[in-house]
Every structure is written in C-alpha cells, then in structure tokens.
C-alpha positions as CSV (number, residue, x, y, z in Angstrom):
1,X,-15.5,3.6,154.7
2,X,-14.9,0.2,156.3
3,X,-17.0,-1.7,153.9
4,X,-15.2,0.0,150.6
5,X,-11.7,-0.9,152.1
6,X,-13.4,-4.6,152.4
7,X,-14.8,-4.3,148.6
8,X,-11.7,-3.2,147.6
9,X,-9.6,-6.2,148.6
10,X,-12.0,-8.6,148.1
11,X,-12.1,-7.5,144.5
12,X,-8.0,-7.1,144.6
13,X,-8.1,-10.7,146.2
14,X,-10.5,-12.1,143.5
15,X,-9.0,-10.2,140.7
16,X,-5.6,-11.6,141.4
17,X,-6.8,-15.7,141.6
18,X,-8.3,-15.3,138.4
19,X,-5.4,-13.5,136.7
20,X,-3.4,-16.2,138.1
21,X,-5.1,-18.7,136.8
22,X,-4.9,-17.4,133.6
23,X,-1.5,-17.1,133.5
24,X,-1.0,-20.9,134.5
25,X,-2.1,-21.9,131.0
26,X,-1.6,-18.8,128.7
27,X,1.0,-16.6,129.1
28,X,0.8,-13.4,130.2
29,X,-0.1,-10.5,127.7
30,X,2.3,-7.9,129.1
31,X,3.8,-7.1,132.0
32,X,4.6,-3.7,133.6
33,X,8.4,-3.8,132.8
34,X,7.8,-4.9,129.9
35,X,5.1,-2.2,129.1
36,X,7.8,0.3,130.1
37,X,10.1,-0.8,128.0
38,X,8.2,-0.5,124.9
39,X,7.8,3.1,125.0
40,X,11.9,3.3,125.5
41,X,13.9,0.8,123.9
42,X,10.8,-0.9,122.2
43,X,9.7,-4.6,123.1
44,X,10.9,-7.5,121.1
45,X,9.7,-10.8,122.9
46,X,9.0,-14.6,122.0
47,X,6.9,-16.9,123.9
48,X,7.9,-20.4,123.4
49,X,7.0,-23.4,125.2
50,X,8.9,-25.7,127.8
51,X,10.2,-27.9,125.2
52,X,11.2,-25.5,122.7
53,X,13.2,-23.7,125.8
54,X,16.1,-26.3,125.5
55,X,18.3,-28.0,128.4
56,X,20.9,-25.9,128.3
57,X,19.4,-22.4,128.7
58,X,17.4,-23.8,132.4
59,X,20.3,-25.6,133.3
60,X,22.3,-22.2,132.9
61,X,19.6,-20.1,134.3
62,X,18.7,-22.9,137.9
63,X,23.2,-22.7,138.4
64,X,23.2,-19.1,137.7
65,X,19.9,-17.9,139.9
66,X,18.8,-20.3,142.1
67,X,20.2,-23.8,142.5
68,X,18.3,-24.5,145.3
69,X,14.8,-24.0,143.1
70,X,13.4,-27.7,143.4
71,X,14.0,-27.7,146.9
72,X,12.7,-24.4,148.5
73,X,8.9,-23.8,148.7
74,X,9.2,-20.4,147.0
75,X,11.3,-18.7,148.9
76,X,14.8,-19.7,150.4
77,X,15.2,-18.5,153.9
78,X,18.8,-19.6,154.8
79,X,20.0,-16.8,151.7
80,X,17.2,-14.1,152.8
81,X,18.7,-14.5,156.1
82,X,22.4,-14.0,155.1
83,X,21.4,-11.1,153.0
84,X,19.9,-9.7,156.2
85,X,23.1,-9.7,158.0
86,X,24.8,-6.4,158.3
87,X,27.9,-6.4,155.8
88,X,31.3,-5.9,157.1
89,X,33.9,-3.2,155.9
90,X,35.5,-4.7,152.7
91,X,33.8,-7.9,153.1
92,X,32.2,-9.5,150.3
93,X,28.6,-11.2,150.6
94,X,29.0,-14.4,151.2
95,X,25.6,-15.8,150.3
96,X,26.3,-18.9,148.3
97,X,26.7,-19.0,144.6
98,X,23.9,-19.8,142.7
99,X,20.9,-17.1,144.3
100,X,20.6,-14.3,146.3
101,X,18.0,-13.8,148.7
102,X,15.3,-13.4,146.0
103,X,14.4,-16.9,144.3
104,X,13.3,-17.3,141.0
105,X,9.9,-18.2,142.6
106,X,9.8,-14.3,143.7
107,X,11.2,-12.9,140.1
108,X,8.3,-14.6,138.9
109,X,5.8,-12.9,141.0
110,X,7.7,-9.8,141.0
111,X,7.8,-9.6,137.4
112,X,4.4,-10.9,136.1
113,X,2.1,-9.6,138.8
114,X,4.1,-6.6,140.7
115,X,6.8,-4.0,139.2
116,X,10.3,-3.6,139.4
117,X,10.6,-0.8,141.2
118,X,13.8,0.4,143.4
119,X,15.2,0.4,146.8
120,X,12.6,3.2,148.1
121,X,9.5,0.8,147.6
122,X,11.0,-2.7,148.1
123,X,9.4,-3.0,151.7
124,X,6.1,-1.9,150.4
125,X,6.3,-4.3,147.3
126,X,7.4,-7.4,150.0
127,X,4.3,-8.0,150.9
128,X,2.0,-8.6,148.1
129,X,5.8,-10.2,146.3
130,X,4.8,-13.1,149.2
131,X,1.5,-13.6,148.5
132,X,2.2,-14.1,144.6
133,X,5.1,-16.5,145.4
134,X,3.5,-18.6,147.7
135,X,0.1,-18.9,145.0
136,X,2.5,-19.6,142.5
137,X,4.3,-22.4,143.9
138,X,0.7,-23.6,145.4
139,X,-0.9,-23.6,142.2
140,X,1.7,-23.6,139.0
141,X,4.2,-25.8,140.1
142,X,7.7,-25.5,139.6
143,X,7.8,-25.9,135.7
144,X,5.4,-23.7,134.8
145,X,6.9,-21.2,137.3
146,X,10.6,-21.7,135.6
147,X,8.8,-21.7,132.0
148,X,7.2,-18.6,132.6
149,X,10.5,-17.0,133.9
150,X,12.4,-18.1,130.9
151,X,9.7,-16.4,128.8
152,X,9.5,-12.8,130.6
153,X,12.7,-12.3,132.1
154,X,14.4,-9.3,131.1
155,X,16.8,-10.6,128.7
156,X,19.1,-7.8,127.0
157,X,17.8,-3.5,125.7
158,X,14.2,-3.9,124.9
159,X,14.5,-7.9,125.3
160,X,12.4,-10.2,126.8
161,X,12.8,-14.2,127.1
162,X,15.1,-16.7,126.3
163,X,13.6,-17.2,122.8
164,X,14.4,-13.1,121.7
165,X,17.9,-13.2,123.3
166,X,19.0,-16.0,121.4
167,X,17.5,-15.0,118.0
168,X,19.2,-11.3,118.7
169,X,22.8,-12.8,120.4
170,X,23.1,-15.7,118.3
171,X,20.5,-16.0,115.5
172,X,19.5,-19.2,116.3
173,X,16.5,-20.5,118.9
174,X,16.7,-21.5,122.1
175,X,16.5,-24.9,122.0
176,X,20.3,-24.9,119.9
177,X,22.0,-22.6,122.4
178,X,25.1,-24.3,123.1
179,X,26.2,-24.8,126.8
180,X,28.5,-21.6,126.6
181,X,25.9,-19.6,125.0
182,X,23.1,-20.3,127.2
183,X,25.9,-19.4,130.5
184,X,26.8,-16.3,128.4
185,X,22.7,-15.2,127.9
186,X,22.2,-15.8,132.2
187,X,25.5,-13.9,133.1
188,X,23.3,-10.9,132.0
189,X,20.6,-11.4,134.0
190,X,21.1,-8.9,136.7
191,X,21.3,-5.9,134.3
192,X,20.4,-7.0,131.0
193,X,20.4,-3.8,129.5
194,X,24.2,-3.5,130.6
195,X,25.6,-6.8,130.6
196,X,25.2,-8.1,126.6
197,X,26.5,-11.2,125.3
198,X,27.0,-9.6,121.9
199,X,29.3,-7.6,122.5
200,X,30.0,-9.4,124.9
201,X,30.9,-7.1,128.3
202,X,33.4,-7.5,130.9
203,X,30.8,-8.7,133.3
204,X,29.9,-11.5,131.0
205,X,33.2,-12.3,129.8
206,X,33.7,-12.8,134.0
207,X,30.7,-14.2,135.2
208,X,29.9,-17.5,132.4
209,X,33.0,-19.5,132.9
210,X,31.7,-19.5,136.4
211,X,27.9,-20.6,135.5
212,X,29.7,-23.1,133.2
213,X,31.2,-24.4,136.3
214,X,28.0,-24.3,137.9
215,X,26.1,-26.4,135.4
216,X,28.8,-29.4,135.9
217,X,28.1,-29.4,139.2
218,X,24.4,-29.5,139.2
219,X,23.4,-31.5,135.9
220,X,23.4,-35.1,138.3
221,X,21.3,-33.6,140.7
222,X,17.6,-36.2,140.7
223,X,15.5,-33.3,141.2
224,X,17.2,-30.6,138.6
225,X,17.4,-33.8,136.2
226,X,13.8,-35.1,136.8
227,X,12.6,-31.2,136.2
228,X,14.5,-29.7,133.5
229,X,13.6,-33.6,131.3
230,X,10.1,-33.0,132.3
231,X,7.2,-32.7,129.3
C-alpha cells in the first residue's frame, strides 16, 4: 500500500515538472475552468504574446490585482495576514488596494494547474496552490508568469484573456486598448461573468476610475517600468 502511495506521487510530482515546463514555452491547451465553460457559455479565447498584450492592459491589471507583483516572491504575506484577521462588525477590509491575499503568482497556479473551486475546498486546494506558485516563480519568472495570466484569466461569459475581451468589448486588440479601456476590462476581474465592460455594470462603472488612479501612481515605479517594457 505504501509503495503505491509513493508511485503515485512520484508520478504526480514528475507529471507536474514536466507539465510545467511545458507551459513555460507554449501555452497551455486548456485549463479546467476553461474546459467548464465550454460546455456552458462556450469558450472563445486568444493567445497572444507579451508584446502583442500592450502597456496599458498590465499596467491596468499589476494596479488592479497586485501592485506588489515585482516585489513578492509569489506570494505576499503582509495581505494573507491581514485577510487572516477576524473582520469587525461593519468594518470594511482594510487590506491595501491593489491585491488581496491571493497574488497573481497564485491565480496563476490556481488557474493553469488547479481549479477554481469554492469555499468548501479552498484549504484542500492550498496546498498543492503553494507548490505551483513557488515552481512558478522558481522557474518562469515574473513575465512569463504575468503573460500567461493575461492569456487565461477569466475575462467576461465564456471569455478568456486579454486578447478575446478586447476584440468582444471593444473590437479592437489588445495592444490599442486605451488606458480607460484596459481599467474598464480589469474592474471585471473578480466576476467576469457579472461585471462586463459592455454594458458596462455598476461595479465597473465604480471600480475603473479607481484603477485609473492606480495606474498614475505606479507607472514610475523601476521595477513595474523595467517589467512591463521588457521583450
């Protein structure tokens, strides 16, 4: 019994370097939300590559999701810990603008190697989420890790990637977005199928003046500068 637990991970363990690997040069074929979606609200997706991405849509997406994402190693402890905290009665969170507890780092791993999943399975889905996130960084790098995002992220009903949210939204690629369309594509981000651009909802009609906001503040950054002008 032993040795076919042992087989079993060492073949889970070796299965997962090589998929990773993989994935740090081609992109990956499908992913399980994705393969959900399909048989729902159908998949429409386009994989570009960094440069065809545009500055505005990661300048958007690093003010909007994590602004500390050149900085942290994967995974940013000072925002897991304030999301740890218990929440006081009619208090808001006050974990900084610009990322929760989850970096962009763990999306990635979340979304290409793991599920989605809900609040019942989170804990169990923590474990292998850390593993992923720490290969990542280790082995990808942080611009493949942000062009990968950019290219599997959820992005609006049967949606995936910057590349199909700008074609559906605003008919034109990426790389064109203007500064408020890019802001208004991210303020969707945490429920895509919800929050739209076109028509554009009250969440997003809230939550992109803000990211715009966000992107003033960042753009001088060395490191966000150094990354996002990167080939």
């Amino acid at each position: 019994m032993f040795k076919t637990i042992r087989k079993v991970f060492l073949y889970l363990f070796i299965s997962s370097i090589v998929y990773l690997l993989f994935v740090k040069f081609i992109n990956p074929p499908i992913t399980i939300t994705q393969l959900t979606n399909a048989f729902g609200l159908g998949l429409k997706r386009d994989y570009i590559g960094w440069e065809e991405m545009g500055y505005n849509i990661k300048l958007a997406t690093l003010a909007s999701e994590d602004q500390a994402f050149t900085d942290h190693s994967g995974f940013d402890w000072d925002a897991m810990e304030k999301s740890l905290r218990p929440k006081k009665k009619n208090k808001k969170s006050k974990i900084p603008f610009g990322g929760g507890a989850s970096t962009i780092s763990q999306q990635v791993a979340k979304n290409v190697f793991l599920w989605q999943g809900g609040s019942y399975d989170k804990y169990i889905r923590k474990v292998p989420e850390f593993y992923f996130t720490f290969l990542i960084e280790l082995v990808w790098g942080k611009k493949r890790i942000l062009e990968v995002y950019l290219n599997v992220i959820e992005t609006g009903p049967g949606l995936f990637g910057v590349e199909a949210a700008a074609q559906h939204y605003f008919n034109k690629s990426a790389k064109n977005l203007t500064r408020s369309e890019a802001a208004m594509i991210v303020a969707g981000f945490p429920n895509p199928k919800k929050f739209t651009a076109v028509p554009m909802t009250g969440r997003v009609a809230w939550r992109y003046p803000q990211i715009l906001r966000e992107m003033n503040n960042i753009q001088d950054d060395e490191d966000i500068v150094a990354l996002l002008k990167s080939k």
